[in-house]
N, CA, C and O atoms as a DFTB+ gen file, in Angstrom:
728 C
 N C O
     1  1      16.118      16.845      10.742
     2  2      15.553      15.886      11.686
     3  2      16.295      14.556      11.564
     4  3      16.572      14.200      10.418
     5  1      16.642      13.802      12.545
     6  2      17.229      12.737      12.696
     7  2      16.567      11.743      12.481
     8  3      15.704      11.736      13.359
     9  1      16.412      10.686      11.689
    10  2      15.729       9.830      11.468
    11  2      16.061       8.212      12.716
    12  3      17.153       7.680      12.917
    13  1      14.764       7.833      13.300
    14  2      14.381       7.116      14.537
    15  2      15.334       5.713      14.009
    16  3      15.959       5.022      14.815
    17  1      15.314       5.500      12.802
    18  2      15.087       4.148      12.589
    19  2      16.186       4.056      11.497
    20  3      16.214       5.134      10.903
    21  1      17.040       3.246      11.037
    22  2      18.013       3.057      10.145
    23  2      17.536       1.806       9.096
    24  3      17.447       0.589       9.259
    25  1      17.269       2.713       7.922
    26  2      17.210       1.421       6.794
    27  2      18.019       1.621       5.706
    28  3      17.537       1.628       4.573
    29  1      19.278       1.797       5.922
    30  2      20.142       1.827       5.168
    31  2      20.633       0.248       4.786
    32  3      21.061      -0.680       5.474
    33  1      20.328       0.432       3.198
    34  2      21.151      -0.813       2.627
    35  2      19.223      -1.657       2.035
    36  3      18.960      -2.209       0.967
    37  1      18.524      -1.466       2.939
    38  2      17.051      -1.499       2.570
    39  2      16.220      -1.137       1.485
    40  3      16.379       0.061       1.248
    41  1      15.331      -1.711       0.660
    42  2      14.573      -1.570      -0.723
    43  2      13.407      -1.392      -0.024
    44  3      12.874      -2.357       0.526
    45  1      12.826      -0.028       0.043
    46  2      10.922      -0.250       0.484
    47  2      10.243       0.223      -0.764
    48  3      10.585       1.123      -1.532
    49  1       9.225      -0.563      -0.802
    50  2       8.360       0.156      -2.017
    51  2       6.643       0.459      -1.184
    52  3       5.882      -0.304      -0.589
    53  1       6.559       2.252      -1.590
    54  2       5.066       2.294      -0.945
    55  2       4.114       3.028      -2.094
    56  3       4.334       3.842      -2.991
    57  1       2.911       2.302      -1.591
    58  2       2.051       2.533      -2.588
    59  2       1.187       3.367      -2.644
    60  3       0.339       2.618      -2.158
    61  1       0.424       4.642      -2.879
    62  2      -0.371       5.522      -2.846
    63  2       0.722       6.602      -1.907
    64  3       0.703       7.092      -0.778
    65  1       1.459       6.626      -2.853
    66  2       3.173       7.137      -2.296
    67  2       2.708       9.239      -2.634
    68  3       3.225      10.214      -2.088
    69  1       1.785       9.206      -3.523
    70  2       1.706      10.944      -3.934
    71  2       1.180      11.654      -2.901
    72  3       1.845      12.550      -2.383
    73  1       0.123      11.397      -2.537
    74  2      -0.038      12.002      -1.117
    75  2      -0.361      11.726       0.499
    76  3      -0.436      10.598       0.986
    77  1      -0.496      12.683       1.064
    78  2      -1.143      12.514       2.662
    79  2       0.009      11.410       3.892
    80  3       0.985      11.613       4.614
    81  1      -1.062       9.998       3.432
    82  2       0.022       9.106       4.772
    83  2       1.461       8.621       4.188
    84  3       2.548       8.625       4.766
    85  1       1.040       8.069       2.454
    86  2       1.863       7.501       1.662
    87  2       3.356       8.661       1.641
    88  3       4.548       8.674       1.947
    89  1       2.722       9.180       1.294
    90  2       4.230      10.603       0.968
    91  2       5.018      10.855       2.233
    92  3       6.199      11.201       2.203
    93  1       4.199      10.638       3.558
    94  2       5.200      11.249       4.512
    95  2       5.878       9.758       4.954
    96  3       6.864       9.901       5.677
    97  1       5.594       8.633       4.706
    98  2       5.899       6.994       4.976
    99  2       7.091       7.321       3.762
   100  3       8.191       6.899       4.118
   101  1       7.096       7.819       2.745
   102  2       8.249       7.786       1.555
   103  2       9.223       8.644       2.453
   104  3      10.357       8.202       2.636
   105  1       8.821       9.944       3.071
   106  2       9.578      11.017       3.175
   107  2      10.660      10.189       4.701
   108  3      11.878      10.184       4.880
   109  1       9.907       9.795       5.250
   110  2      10.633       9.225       7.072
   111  2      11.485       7.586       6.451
   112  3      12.524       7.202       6.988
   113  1      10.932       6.926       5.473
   114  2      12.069       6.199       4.712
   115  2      13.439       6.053       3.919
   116  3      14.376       5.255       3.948
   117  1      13.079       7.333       3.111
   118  2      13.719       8.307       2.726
   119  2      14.764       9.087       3.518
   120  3      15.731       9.442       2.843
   121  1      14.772       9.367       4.571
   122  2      15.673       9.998       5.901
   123  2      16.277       9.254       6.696
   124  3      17.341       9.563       7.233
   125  1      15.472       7.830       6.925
   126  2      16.314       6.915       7.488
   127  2      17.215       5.833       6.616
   128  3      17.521       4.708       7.012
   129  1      17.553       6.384       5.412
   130  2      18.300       5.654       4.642
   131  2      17.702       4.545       3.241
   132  3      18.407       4.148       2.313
   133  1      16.665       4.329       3.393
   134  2      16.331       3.099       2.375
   135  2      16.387       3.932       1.194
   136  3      16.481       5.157       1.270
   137  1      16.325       3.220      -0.020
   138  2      16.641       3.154      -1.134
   139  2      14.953       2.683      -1.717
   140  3      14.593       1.514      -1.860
   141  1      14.204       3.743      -1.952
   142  2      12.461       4.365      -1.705
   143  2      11.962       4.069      -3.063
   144  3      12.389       4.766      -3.983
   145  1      11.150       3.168      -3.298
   146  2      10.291       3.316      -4.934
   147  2       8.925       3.394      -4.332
   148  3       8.367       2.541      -3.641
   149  1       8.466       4.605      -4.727
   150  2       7.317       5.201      -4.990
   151  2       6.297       5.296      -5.806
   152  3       6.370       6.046      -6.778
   153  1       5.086       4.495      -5.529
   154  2       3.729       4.051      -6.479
   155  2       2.974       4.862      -6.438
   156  3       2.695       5.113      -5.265
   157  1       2.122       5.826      -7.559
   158  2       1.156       7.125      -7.599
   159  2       0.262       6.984      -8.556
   160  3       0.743       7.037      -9.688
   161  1      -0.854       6.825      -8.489
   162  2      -1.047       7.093     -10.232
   163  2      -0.933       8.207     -10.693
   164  3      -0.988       8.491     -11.890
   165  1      -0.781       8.866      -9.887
   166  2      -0.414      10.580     -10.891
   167  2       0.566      11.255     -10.471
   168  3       0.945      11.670      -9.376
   169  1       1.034      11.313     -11.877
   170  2       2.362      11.899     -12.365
   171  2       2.836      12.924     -11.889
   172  3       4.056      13.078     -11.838
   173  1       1.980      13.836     -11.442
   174  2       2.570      15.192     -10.913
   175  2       2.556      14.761      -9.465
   176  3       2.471      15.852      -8.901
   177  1       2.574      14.242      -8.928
   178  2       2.358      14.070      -7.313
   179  2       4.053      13.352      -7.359
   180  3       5.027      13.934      -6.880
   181  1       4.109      12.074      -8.000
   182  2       5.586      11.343      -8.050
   183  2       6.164      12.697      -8.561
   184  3       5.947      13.484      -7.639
   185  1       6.722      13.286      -9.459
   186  2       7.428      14.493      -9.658
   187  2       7.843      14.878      -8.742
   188  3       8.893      14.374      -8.345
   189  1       7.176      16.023      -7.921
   190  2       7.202      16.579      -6.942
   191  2       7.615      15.476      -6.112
   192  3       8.800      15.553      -6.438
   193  1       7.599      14.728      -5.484
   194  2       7.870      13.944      -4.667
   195  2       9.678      13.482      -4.789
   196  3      10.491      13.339      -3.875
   197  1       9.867      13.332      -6.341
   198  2      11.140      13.153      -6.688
   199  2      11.653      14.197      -6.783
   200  3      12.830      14.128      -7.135
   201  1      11.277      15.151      -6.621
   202  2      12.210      16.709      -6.769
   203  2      12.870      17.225      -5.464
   204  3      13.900      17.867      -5.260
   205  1      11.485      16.493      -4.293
   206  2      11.465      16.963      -3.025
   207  2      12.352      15.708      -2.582
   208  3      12.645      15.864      -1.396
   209  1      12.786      14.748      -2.994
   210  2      14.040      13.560      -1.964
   211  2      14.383      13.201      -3.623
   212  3      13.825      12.481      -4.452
   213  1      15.221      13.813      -3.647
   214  2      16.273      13.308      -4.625
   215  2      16.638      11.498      -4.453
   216  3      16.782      11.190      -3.270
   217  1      16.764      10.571      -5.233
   218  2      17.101       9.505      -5.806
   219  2      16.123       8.347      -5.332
   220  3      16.484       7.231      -4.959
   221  1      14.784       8.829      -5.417
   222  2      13.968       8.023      -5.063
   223  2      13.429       7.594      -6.271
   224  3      13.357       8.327      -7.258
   225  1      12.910       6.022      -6.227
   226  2      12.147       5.790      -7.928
   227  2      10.805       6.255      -7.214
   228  3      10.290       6.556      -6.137
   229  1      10.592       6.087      -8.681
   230  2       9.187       6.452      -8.519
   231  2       8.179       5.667      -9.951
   232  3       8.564       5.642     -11.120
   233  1       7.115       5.205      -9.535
   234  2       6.124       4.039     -10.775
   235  2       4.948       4.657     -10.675
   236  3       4.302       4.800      -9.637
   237  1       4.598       5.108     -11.989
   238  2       3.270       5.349     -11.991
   239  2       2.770       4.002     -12.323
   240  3       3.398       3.149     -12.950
   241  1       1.134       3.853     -11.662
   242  2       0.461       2.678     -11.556
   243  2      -0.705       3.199     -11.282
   244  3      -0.735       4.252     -10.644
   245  1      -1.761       2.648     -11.654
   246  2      -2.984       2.793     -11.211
   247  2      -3.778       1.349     -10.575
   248  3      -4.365       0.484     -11.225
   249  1      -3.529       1.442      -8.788
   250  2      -3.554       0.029      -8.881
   251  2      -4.990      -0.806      -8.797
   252  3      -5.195      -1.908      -8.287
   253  1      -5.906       0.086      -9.464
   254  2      -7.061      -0.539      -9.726
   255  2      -7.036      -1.259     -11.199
   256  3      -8.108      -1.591     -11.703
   257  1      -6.080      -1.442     -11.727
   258  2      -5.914      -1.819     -12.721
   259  2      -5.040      -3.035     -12.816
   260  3      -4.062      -2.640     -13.450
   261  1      -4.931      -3.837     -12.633
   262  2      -4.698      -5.154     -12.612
   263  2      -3.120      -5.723     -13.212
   264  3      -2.082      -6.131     -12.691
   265  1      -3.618      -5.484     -14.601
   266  2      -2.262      -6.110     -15.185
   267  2      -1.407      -4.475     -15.833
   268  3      -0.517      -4.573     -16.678
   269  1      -1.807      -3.203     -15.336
   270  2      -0.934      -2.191     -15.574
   271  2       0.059      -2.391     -14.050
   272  3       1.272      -2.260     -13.886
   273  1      -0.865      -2.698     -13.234
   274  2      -0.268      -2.647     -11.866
   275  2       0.764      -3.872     -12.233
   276  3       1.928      -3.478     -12.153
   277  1       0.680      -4.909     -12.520
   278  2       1.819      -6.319     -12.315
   279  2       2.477      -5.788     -13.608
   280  3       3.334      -6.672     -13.618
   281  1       2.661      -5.332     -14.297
   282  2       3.458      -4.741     -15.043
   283  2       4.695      -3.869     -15.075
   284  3       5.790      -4.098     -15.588
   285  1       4.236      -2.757     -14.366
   286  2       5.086      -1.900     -13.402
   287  2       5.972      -2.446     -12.142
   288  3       7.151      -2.273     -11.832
   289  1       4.762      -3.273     -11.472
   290  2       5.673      -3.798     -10.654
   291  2       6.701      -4.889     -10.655
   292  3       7.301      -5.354      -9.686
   293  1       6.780      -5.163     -11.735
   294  2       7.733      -6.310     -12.229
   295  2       8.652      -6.026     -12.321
   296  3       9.507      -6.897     -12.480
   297  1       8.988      -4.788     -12.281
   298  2      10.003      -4.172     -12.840
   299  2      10.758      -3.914     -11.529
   300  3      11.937      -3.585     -11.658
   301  1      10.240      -4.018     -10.239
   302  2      10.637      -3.743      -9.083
   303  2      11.727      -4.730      -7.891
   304  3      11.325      -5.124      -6.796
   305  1      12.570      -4.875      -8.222
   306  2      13.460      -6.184      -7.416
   307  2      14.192      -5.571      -6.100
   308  3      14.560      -4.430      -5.821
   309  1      14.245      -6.773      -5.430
   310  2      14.531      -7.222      -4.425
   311  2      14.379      -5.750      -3.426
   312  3      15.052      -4.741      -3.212
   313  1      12.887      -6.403      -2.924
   314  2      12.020      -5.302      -2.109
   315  2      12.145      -5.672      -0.698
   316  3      11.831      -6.816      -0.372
   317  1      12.489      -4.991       0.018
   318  2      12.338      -5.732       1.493
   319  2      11.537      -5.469       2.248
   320  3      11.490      -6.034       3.341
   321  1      10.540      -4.386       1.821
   322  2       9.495      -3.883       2.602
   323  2       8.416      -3.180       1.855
   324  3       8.772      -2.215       1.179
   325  1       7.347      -3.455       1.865
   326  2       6.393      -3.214       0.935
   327  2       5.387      -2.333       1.737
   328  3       4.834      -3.014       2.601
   329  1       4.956      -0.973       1.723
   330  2       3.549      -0.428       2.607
   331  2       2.940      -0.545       1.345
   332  3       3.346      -0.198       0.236
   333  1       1.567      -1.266       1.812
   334  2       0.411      -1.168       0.820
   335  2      -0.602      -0.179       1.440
   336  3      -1.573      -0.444       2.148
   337  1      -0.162       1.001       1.020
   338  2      -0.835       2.053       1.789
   339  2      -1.859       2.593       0.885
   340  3      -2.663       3.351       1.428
   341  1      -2.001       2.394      -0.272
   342  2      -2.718       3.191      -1.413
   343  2      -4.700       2.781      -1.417
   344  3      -5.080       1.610      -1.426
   345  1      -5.384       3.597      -1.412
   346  2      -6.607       3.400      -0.868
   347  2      -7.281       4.603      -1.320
   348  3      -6.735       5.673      -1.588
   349  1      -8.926       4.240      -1.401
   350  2      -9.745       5.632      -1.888
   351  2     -10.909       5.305      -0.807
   352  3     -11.308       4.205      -0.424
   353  1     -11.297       6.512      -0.463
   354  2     -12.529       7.098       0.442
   355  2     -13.368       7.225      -0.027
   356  3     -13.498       8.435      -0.214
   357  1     -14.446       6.515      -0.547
   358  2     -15.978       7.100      -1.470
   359  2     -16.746       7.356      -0.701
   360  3     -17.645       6.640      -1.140
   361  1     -17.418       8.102       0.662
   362  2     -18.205       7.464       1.401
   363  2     -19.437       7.240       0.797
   364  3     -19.708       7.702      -0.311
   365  1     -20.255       6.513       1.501
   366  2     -21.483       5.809       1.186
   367  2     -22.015       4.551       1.534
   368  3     -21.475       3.466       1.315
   369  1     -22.923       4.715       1.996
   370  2     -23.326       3.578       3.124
   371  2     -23.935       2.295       1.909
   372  3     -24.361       2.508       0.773
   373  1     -23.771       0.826       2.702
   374  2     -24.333       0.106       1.505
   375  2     -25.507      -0.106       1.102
   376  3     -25.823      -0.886       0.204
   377  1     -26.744       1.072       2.207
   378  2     -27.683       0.545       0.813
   379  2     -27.593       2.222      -0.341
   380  3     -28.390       2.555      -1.218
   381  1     -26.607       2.793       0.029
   382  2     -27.001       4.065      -1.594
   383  2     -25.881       3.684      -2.233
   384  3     -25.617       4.534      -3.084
   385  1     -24.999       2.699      -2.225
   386  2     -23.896       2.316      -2.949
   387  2     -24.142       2.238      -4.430
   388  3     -25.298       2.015      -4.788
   389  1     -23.218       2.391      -5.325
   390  2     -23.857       1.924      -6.663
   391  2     -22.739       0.945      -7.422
   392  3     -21.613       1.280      -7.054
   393  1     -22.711      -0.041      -8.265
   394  2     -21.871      -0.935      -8.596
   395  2     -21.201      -0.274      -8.754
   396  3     -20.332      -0.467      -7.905
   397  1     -20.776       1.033      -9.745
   398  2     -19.472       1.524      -9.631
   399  2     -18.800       2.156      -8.229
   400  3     -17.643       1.851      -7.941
   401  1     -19.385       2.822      -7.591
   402  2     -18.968       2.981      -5.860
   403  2     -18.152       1.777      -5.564
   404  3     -16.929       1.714      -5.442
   405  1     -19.091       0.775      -5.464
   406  2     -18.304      -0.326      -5.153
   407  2     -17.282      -0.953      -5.932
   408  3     -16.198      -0.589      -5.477
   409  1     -17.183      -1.478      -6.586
   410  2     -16.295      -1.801      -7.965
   411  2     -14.966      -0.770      -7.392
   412  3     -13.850      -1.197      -7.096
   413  1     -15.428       0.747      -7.321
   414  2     -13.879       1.194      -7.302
   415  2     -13.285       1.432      -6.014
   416  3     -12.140       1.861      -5.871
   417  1     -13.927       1.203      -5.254
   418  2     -13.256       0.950      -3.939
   419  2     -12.862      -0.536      -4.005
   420  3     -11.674      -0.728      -3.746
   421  1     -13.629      -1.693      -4.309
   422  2     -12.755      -2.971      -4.335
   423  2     -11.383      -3.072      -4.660
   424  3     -10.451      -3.539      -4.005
   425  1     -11.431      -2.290      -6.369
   426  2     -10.738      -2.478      -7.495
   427  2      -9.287      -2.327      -6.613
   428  3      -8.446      -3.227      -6.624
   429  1      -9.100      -0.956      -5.785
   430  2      -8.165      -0.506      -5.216
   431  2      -8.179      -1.011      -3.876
   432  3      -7.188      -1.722      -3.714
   433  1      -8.884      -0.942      -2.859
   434  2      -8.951      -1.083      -1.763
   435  2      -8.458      -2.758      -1.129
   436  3      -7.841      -3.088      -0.116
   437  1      -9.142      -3.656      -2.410
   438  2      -8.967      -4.954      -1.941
   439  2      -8.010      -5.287      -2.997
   440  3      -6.790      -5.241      -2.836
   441  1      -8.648      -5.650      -4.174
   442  2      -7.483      -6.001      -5.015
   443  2      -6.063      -5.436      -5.559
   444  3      -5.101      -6.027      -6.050
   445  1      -6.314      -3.970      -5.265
   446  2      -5.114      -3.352      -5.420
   447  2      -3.697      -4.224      -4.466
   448  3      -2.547      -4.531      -4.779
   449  1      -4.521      -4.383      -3.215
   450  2      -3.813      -4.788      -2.148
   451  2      -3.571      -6.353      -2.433
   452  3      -2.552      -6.768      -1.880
   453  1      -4.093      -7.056      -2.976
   454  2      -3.953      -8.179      -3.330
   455  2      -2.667      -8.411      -4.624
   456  3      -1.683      -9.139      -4.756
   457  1      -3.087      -7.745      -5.122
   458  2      -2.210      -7.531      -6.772
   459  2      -0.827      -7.332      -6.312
   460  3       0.037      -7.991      -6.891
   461  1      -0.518      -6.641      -5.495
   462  2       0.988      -5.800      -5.016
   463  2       1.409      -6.875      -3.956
   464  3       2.599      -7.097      -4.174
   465  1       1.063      -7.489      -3.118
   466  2       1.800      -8.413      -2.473
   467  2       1.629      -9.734      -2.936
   468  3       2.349     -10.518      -2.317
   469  1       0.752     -10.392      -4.029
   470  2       1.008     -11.358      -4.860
   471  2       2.457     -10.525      -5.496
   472  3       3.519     -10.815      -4.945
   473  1       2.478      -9.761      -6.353
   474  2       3.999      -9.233      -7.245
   475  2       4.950      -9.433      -6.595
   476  3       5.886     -10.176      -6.892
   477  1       4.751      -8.431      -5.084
   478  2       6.124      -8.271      -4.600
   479  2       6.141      -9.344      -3.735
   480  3       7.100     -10.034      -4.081
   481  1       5.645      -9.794      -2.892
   482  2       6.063     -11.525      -1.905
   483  2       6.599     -12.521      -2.336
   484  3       7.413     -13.184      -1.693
   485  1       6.070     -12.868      -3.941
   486  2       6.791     -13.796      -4.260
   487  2       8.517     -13.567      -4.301
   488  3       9.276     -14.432      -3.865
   489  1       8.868     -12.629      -4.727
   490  2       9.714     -12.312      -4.897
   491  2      10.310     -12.366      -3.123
   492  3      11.356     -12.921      -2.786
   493  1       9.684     -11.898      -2.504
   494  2      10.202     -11.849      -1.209
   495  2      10.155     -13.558      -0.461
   496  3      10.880     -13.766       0.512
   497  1       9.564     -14.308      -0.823
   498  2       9.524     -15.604      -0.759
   499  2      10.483     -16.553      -1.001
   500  3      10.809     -17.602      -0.445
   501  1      10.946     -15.795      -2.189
   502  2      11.835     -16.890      -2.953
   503  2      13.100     -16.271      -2.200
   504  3      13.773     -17.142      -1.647
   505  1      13.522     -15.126      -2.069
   506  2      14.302     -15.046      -1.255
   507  2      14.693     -15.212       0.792
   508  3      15.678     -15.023       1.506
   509  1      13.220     -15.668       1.004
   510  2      13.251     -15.982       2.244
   511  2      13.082     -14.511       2.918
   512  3      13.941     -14.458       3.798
   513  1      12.491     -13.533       2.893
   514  2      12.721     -12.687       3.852
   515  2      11.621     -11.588       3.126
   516  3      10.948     -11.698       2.101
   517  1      11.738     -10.572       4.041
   518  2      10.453      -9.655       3.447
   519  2       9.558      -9.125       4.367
   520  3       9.286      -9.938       5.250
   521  1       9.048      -8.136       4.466
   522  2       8.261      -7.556       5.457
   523  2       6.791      -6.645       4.503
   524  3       6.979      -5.934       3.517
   525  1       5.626      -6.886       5.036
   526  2       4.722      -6.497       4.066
   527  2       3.641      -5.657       5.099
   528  3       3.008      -6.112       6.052
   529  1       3.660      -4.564       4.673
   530  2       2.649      -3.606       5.828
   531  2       1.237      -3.139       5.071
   532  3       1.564      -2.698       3.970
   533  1      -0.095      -3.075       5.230
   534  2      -1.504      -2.924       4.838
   535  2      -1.214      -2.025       5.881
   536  3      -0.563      -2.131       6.920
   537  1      -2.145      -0.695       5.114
   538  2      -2.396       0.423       6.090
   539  2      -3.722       0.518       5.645
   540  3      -3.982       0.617       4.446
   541  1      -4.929       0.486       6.875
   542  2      -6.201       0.867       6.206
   543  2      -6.922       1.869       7.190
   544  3      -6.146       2.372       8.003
   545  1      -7.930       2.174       7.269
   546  2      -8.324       3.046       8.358
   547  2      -9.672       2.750       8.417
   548  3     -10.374       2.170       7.589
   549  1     -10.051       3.389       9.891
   550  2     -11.444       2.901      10.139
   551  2     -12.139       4.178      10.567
   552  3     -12.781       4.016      11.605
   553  1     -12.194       5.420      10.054
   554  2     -12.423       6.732       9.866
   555  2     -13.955       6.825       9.466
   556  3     -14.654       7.735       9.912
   557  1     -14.492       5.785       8.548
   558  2     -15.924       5.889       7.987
   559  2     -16.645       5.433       9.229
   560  3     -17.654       6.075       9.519
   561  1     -16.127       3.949      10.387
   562  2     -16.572       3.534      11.474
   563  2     -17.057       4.717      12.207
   564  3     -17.878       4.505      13.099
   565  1     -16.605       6.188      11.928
   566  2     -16.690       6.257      12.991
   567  2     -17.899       7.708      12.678
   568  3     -18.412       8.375      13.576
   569  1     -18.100       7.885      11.325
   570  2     -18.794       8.832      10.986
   571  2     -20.283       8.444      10.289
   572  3     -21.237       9.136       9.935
   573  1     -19.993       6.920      10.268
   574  2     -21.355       6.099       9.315
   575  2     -21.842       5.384      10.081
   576  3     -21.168       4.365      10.234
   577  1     -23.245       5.443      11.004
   578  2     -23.710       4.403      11.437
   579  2     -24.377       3.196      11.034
   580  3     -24.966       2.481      11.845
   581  1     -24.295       2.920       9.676
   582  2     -24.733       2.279       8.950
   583  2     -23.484       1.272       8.608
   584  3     -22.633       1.459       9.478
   585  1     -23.181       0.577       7.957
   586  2     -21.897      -0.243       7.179
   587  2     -21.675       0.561       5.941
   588  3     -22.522       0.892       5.111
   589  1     -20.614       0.776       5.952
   590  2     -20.389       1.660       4.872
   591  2     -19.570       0.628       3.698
   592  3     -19.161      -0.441       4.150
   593  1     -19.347       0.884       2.366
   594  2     -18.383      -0.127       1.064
   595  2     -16.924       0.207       1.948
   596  3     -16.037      -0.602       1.678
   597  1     -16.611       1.063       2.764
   598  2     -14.983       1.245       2.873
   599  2     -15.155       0.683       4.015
   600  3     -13.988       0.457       4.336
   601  1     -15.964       0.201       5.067
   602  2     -15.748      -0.466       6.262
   603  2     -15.520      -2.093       5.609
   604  3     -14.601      -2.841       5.941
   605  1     -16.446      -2.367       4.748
   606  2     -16.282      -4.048       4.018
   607  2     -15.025      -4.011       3.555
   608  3     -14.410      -5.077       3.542
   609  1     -14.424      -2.904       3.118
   610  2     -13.089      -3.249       2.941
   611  2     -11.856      -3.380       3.616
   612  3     -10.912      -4.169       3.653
   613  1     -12.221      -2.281       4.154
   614  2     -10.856      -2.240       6.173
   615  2     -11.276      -3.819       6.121
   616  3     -10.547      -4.539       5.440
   617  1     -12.276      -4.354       6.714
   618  2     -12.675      -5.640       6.890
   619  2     -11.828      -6.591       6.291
   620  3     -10.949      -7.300       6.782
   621  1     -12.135      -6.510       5.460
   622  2     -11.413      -7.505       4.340
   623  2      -9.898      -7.106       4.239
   624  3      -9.139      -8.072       4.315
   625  1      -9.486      -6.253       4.132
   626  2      -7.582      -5.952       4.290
   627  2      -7.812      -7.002       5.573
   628  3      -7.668      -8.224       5.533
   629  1      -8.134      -6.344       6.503
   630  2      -7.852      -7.087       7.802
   631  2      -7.607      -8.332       7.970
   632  3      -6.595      -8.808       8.485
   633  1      -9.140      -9.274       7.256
   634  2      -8.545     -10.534       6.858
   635  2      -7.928     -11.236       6.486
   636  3      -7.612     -12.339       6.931
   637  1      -7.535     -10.509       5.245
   638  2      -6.812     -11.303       4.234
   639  2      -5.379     -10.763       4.212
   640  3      -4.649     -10.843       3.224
   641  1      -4.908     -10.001       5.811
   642  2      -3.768      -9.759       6.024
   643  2      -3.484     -11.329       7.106
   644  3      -2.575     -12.159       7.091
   645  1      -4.602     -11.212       7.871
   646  2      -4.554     -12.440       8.898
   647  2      -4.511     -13.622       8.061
   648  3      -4.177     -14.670       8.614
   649  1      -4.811     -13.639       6.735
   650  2      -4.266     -15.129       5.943
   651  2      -3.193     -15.297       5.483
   652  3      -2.517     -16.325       5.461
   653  1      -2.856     -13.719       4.864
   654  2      -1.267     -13.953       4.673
   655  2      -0.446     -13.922       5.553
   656  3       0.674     -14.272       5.182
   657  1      -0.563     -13.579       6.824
   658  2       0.246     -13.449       7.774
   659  2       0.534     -15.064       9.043
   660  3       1.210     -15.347      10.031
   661  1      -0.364     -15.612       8.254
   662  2      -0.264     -17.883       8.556
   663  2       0.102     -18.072       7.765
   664  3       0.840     -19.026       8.009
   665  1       0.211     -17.746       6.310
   666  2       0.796     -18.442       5.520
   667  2       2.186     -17.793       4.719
   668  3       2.947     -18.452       4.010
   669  1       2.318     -16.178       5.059
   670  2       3.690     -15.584       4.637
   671  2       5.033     -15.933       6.040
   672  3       6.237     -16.186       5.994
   673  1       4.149     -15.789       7.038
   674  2       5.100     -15.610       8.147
   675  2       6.018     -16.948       7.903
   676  3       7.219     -16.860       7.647
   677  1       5.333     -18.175       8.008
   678  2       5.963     -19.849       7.291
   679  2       7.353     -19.353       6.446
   680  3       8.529     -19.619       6.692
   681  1       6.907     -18.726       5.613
   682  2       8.190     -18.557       4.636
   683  2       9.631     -17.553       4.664
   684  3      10.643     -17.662       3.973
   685  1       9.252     -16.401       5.894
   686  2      10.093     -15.936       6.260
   687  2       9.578     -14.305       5.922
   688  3      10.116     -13.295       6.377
   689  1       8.667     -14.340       5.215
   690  2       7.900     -12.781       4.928
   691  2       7.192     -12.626       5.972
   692  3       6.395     -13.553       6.115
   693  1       7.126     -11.548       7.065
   694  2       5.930     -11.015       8.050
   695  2       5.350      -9.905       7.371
   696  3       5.860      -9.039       6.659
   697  1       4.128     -10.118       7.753
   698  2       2.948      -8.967       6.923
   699  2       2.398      -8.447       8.366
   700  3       2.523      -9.140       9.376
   701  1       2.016      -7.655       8.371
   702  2       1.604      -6.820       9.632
   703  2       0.468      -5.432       8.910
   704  3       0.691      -4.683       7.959
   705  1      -0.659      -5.514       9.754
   706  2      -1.589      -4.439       9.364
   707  2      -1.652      -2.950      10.606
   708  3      -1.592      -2.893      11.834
   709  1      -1.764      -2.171       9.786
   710  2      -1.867      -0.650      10.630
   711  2      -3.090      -0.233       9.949
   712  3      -3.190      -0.072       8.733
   713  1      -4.438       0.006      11.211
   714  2      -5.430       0.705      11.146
   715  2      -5.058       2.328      11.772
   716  3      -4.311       2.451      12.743
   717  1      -5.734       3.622      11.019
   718  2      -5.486       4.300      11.294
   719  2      -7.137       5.073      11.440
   720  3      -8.099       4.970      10.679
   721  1      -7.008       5.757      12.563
   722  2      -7.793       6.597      12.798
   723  2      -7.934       8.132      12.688
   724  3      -8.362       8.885      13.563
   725  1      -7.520       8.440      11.522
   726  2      -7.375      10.039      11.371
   727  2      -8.084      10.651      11.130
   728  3      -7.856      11.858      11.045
C-alpha cells in the first residue's frame, strides 16, 4: 500500500502505540516514512509491533504513572509529532463510579495526556516547531445516558487541548484534537 502522506526525515512519537487506533497510527507512520517511537505499557504488544515494522523504537511506559512516564520520555529527542492517543474505557456512570474507577481513568486519560506533552512540547518549544495530536472518543456519549468518568474526561482532553492550543500555537507548536466515534 502506498502511503497518502510523506514523513520522511520526521520523529513521531505515539502513545498507547500496542493496540487498536495507536498501532495502526504507528503502522500508516511507519509507511509513510517517519522515524516511529512507540509508547505501550506492555511489553509484548511493543515486541510484536517491532517485529511487525522493523526499526521502530519502542518505550515501555505506563502513563498513569507520572515520573516512570517523564522518565522514559526523556529519553525521547527531537519529536515532531506527538499522538497522545493512549486511553482506558472503564465504563460507568458517575454515580456507581468508585475512587479507583476514577483515579484510573484520570491517572491516564487526563494526566497521562498532560505528562507527555508537558515532556515532549517543551522540547518542541524550544525548538520552535512541533505538532501535538489528543485522540479521545465519545463512544460512552453515546451508550450512557447518564455522564459517564470517560465523558468528564473526553471533556477535559478537549479543554485543555483548547488551552494548549492559545498558548502552544504562540510558540510555533499546533496541537489539534481528534474525537472518534467507533
Amino acid at each position: 500500500m502506498t502511503a497518502r502522506f510523506d514523513f520522511s526525515g520526521k520523529n513521531a512519537l505515539v502513545t498507547g502505540a500496542g493496540k487498536g487506533i495507536g498501532r495502526d497510527i504507528v503502522k500508516d507512520l511507519w509507511q509513510a516514512g517517519a522515524k516511529v517511537t512507540a509508547v505501550s505499557r506492555t511489553q509484548s504488544d511493543l515486541d510484536s509491533l517491532q517485529a511487525e515494522y522493523p526499526g521502530i523504537n519502542i518505550v515501555k511506559a505506563d502513563l498513569g504513572k507520572w515520573k516512570e512516564t517523564q522518565t522514559a520520555l526523556t529519553k525521547c529527542h527531537d519529536i515532531d509529532l506527538v499522538v497522545n492517543n493512549a486511553g482506558v474505557f472503564r465504563p460507568s456512570t458517575v454515580l456507581e463510579s468508585t475512587e479507583d474507577a476514577v483515579d484510573g481513568n484520570f491517572d491516564i486519560n487526563v494526566k497521562g495526556l498532560i505528562n507527555v506533552t508537558q515532556v515532549l512540547a517543551k522540547k518542541m518549544v524550544e525548538r520552535k516547531k512541533g505538532k501535538c495530536f489528543s485522540i479521545s472518543n465519545i463512544i460512552q456519549d453515546i451508550f450512557y445516558v447518564t455522564i459517564s468518568v470517560n465523558s468528564c474526561c473526553s471533556i477535559k482532553k478537549s479543554t485543555m487541548h483548547y488551552k494548549y492550543f492559545n498558548y502552544l500555537n504562540k510558540t510555533g507548536t499546533n496541537v489539534f484534537t481528534i474525537s472518534t466515534t467507533i
